[in-house]
C-alpha positions in Angstrom: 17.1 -17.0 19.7 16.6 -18.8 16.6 13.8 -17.1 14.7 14.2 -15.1 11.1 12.9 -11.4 11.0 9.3 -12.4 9.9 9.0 -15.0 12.7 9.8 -12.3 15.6 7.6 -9.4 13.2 5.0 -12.0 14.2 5.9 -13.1 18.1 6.0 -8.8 18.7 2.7 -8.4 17.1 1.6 -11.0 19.4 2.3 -9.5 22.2 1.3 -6.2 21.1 -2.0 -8.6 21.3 -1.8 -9.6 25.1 0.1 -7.2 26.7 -2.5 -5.7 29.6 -0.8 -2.2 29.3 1.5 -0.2 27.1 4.2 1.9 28.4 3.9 5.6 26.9 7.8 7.9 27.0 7.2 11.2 25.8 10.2 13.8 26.2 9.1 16.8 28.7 9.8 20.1 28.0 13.4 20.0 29.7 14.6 17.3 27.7 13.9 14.7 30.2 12.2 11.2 29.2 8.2 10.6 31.0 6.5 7.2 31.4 3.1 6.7 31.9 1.1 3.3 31.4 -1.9 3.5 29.0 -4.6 1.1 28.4 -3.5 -1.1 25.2 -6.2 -0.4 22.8 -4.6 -4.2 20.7 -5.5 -6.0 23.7 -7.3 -8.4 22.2 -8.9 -10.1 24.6 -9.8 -6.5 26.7 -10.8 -4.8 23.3 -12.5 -7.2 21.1 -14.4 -4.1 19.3 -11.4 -3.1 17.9 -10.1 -5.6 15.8 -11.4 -5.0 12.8 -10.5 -1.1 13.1 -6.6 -2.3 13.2 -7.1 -5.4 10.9 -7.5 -2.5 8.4 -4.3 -0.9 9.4 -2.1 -0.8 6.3 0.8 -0.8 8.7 0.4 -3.6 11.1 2.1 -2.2 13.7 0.9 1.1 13.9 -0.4 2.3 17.3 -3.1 4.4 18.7 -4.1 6.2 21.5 -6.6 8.0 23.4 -6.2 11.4 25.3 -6.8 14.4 26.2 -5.8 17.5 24.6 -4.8 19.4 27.7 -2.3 16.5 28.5 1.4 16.7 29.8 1.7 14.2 26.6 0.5 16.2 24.1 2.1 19.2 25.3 5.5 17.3 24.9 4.9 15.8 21.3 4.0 19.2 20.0 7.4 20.3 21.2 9.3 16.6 20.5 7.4 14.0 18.1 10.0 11.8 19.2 8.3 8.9 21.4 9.1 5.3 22.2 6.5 2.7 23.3 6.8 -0.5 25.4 4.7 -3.6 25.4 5.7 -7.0 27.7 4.8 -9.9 29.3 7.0 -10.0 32.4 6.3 -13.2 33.3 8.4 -14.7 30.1 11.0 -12.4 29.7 9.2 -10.7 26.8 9.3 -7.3 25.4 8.7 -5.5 22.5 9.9 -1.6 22.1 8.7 1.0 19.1 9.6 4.2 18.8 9.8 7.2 16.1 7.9 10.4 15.6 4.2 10.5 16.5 1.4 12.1 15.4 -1.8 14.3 16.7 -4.7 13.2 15.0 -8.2 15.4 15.7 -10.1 13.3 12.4 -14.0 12.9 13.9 -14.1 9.6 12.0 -11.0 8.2 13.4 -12.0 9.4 17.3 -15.4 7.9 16.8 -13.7 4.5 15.6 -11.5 4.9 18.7 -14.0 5.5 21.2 -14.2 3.6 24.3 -18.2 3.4 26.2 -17.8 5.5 29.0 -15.9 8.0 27.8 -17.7 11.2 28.5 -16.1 10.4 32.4 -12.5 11.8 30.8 -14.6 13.6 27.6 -17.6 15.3 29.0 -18.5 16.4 25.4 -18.6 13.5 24.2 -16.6 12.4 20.8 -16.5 16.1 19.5 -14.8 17.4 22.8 -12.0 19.5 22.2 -10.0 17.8 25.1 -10.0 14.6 22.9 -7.4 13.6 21.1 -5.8 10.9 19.3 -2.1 10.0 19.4 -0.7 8.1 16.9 2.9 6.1 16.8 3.7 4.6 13.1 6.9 3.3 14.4 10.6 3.5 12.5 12.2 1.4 14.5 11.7 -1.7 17.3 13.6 -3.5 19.6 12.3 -6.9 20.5 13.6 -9.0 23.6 13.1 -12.3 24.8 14.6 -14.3 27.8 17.2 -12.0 27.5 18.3 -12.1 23.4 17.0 -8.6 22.0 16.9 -8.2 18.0 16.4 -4.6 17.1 14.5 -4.3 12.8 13.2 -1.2 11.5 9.8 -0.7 10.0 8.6 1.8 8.2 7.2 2.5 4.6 10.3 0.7 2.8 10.5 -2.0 5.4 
Protein backbone atom coordinates (compact mmCIF):
# COMPACT_ATOMS: atom_id res chain seq x y z
CA UNK A 1 0.00 0.00 0.00
CA UNK A 2 1.46 3.12 -1.21
CA UNK A 3 -0.54 5.93 0.19
CA UNK A 4 0.77 8.71 3.00
CA UNK A 5 -1.44 9.10 6.26
CA UNK A 6 -3.60 11.92 4.73
CA UNK A 7 -4.35 9.87 1.60
CA UNK A 8 -5.74 6.75 3.64
CA UNK A 9 -7.48 9.59 6.40
CA UNK A 10 -9.27 10.25 3.14
CA UNK A 11 -9.99 6.51 1.47
CA UNK A 12 -11.43 5.60 5.38
CA UNK A 13 -13.67 8.53 5.42
CA UNK A 14 -14.74 7.36 2.16
CA UNK A 15 -15.86 4.45 3.10
CA UNK A 16 -17.26 5.58 6.22
CA UNK A 17 -19.39 7.26 3.18
CA UNK A 18 -20.62 3.90 1.40
CA UNK A 19 -20.49 1.40 3.82
CA UNK A 20 -24.46 0.00 3.99
CA UNK A 21 -23.91 -0.92 7.76
CA UNK A 22 -21.60 -0.27 10.68
CA UNK A 23 -20.62 -2.93 12.98
CA UNK A 24 -21.32 -1.77 16.72
CA UNK A 25 -18.79 -3.99 19.71
CA UNK A 26 -19.75 -2.98 23.02
CA UNK A 27 -18.17 -5.00 26.11
CA UNK A 28 -21.13 -6.94 28.12
CA UNK A 29 -21.32 -6.90 31.59
CA UNK A 30 -18.93 -10.18 31.94
CA UNK A 31 -16.23 -8.72 30.11
CA UNK A 32 -17.14 -10.33 26.87
CA UNK A 33 -17.00 -8.35 23.40
CA UNK A 34 -21.01 -7.89 21.52
CA UNK A 35 -21.57 -7.05 17.80
CA UNK A 36 -24.54 -5.79 16.44
CA UNK A 37 -24.89 -4.09 12.94
CA UNK A 38 -26.52 -0.60 12.96
CA UNK A 39 -27.72 1.49 10.22
CA UNK A 40 -24.71 3.94 9.06
CA UNK A 41 -26.13 7.27 9.65
CA UNK A 42 -22.70 8.67 6.87
CA UNK A 43 -24.25 6.63 4.31
CA UNK A 44 -24.30 9.05 1.93
CA UNK A 45 -26.21 7.92 -0.50
CA UNK A 46 -28.99 6.18 2.22
CA UNK A 47 -28.87 9.45 4.39
CA UNK A 48 -28.60 12.39 2.21
CA UNK A 49 -30.31 14.63 5.11
CA UNK A 50 -27.54 14.28 6.97
CA UNK A 51 -24.69 15.67 5.41
CA UNK A 52 -24.69 18.91 6.38
CA UNK A 53 -25.19 17.84 10.22
CA UNK A 54 -21.62 15.94 9.92
CA UNK A 55 -20.11 18.47 7.38
CA UNK A 56 -20.22 20.58 10.57
CA UNK A 57 -18.40 17.98 12.64
CA UNK A 58 -15.22 19.57 13.96
CA UNK A 59 -13.88 16.05 14.06
CA UNK A 60 -14.35 14.47 10.77
CA UNK A 61 -14.54 11.20 11.92
CA UNK A 62 -16.67 11.41 14.75
CA UNK A 63 -19.67 8.93 14.79
CA UNK A 64 -23.15 8.85 15.88
CA UNK A 65 -25.81 6.75 16.72
CA UNK A 66 -29.36 6.18 17.40
CA UNK A 67 -30.85 4.05 20.34
CA UNK A 68 -32.72 3.27 22.81
CA UNK A 69 -32.05 3.88 26.29
CA UNK A 70 -33.22 0.57 27.61
CA UNK A 71 -30.60 -1.12 25.22
CA UNK A 72 -28.12 -4.08 26.00
CA UNK A 73 -25.63 -1.22 24.47
CA UNK A 74 -26.14 1.37 26.62
CA UNK A 75 -26.29 -0.74 29.51
CA UNK A 76 -22.69 -1.87 28.57
CA UNK A 77 -21.10 1.74 27.84
CA UNK A 78 -22.30 3.00 31.16
CA UNK A 79 -20.34 0.14 32.70
CA UNK A 80 -17.27 0.10 29.82
CA UNK A 81 -16.98 3.36 27.46
CA UNK A 82 -14.68 1.35 25.73
CA UNK A 83 -16.16 0.50 22.12
CA UNK A 84 -14.67 -0.19 18.69
CA UNK A 85 -16.59 0.33 15.37
CA UNK A 86 -16.34 -1.38 11.92
CA UNK A 87 -17.14 -0.05 8.57
CA UNK A 88 -16.24 -2.23 5.03
CA UNK A 89 -16.83 -2.93 1.68
CA UNK A 90 -16.34 -6.66 1.42
CA UNK A 91 -16.36 -6.84 -2.01
CA UNK A 92 -12.72 -4.93 -2.17
CA UNK A 93 -11.03 -6.05 0.68
CA UNK A 94 -11.73 -2.83 2.56
CA UNK A 95 -12.07 -2.01 6.06
CA UNK A 96 -11.88 0.65 8.32
CA UNK A 97 -11.86 0.09 12.32
CA UNK A 98 -12.40 3.02 15.19
CA UNK A 99 -12.46 2.60 18.56
CA UNK A 100 -12.03 4.59 21.97
CA UNK A 101 -14.37 5.65 24.73
CA UNK A 102 -17.97 6.63 23.77
CA UNK A 103 -20.25 8.85 24.92
CA UNK A 104 -24.25 9.10 25.97
CA UNK A 105 -25.60 12.10 24.67
CA UNK A 106 -29.55 13.00 25.81
CA UNK A 107 -28.97 16.99 24.09
CA UNK A 108 -32.81 17.63 22.56
CA UNK A 109 -31.10 19.57 19.81
CA UNK A 110 -28.65 17.00 18.84
CA UNK A 111 -31.63 13.99 18.90
CA UNK A 112 -33.75 16.23 16.83
CA UNK A 113 -30.74 16.73 14.25
CA UNK A 114 -30.41 12.89 14.41
CA UNK A 115 -33.79 11.99 13.83
CA UNK A 116 -34.73 9.51 11.36
CA UNK A 117 -38.90 9.85 9.77
CA UNK A 118 -40.47 7.08 11.25
CA UNK A 119 -39.10 6.87 14.32
CA UNK A 120 -41.92 6.87 16.78
CA UNK A 121 -42.04 2.82 15.44
CA UNK A 122 -38.71 2.33 18.02
CA UNK A 123 -39.63 5.95 19.93
CA UNK A 124 -43.33 6.03 20.52
CA UNK A 125 -42.81 9.53 22.19
CA UNK A 126 -41.50 10.85 19.67
CA UNK A 127 -37.93 12.93 19.84
CA UNK A 128 -38.38 13.70 23.73
CA UNK A 129 -38.88 9.86 24.56
CA UNK A 130 -36.88 8.80 27.35
CA UNK A 131 -35.95 5.56 25.52
CA UNK A 132 -34.00 7.72 22.95
CA UNK A 133 -30.71 8.06 23.07
CA UNK A 134 -27.69 9.09 21.23
CA UNK A 135 -24.34 7.26 21.25
CA UNK A 136 -21.51 8.93 20.33
CA UNK A 137 -17.81 7.40 19.23
CA UNK A 138 -15.03 10.38 18.89
CA UNK A 139 -12.48 7.74 18.01
CA UNK A 140 -8.58 7.67 19.47
CA UNK A 141 -7.54 5.26 17.45
CA UNK A 142 -8.20 3.39 13.73
CA UNK A 143 -7.05 0.57 11.96
CA UNK A 144 -7.55 0.80 8.25
CA UNK A 145 -7.12 -2.35 5.86
CA UNK A 146 -7.14 -2.85 2.35
CA UNK A 147 -6.56 -6.01 0.06
CA UNK A 148 -4.99 -7.27 2.95
CA UNK A 149 -2.15 -4.25 3.98
CA UNK A 150 -3.72 -2.64 7.33
CA UNK A 151 -2.14 0.84 8.58
CA UNK A 152 -3.30 1.56 12.14
CA UNK A 153 -3.12 6.12 12.96
CA UNK A 154 -4.55 7.61 15.87
CA UNK A 155 -6.87 10.60 15.88
CA UNK A 156 -7.84 12.47 18.39
CA UNK A 157 -7.64 16.24 19.53
CA UNK A 158 -3.69 16.38 18.95
CA UNK A 159 -3.86 14.29 15.86
Amino acid sequence: MDMNIEEIKKASLELIEKAKAVYLTTIDLKGRPMTRALLNLRNKEQFPEYIPFFEKQEDKFSLFFSTNTSSTKVKHVKKNPAICVYFCDPDDFHGLMLGGDAELLYDRNLREALWLDGGEKYYPKGIDDPDYTVLKLAPSYARYYHHLQKVDFELGEDK
